[in-house]
N, C-alpha and C positions, 0 to 999 in steps of 0.2 A: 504494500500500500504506500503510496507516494502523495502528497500534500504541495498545493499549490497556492499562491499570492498572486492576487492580481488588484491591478487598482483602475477604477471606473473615470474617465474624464469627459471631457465633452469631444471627444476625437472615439470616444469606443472604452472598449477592456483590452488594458497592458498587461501581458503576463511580468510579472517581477522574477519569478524564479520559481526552482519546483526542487521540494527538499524530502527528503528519507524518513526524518522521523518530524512527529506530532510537536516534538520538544521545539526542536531546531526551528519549523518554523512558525510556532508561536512569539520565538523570540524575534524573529524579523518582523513580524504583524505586529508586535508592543510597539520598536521600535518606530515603523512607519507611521503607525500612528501618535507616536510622540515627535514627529520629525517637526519640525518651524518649517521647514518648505511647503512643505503639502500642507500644511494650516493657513501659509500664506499664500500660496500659487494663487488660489481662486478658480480654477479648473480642475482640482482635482475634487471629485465629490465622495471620491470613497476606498476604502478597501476591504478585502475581503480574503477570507481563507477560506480554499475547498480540499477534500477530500477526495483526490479523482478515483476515476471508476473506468475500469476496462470498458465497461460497454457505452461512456456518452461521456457528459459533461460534466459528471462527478455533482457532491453535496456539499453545499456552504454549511460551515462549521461556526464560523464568526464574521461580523459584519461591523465597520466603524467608518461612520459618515464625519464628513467635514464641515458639511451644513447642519 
């Protein structure tokens, strides 16, 4: 099972990166979420962590908007 980050802007969904375990990238979703850039960009409206899935698009696990 493999976990992904992506972040919502007004351009679409960016993938940020795709990590191994649950830990790992929670800690990068804290972090993004605490960043001053994307608090200040103003196009960025969100991020998210999912849990991907062989068969589609996998399951959001956590969600942190900027608005």
């Amino acid at each position: 099972m493999t976990f992904s980050i992506r972040t919502h802007d007004s351009w679409g969904v960016v993938p940020v990166g795709d990590f191994q375990s649950l830990e790992e990238a929670r800690q990068v979703f804290t972090a993004l979420c605490q960043d001053p850039w994307y608090k200040a960009d103003g196009t960025v409206r969100g991020v998210e962590l999912v849990v991907n899935s062989e068969a589609g698009e996998g399951q959001r696990l956590d969600w942190f908007s900027f608005r």
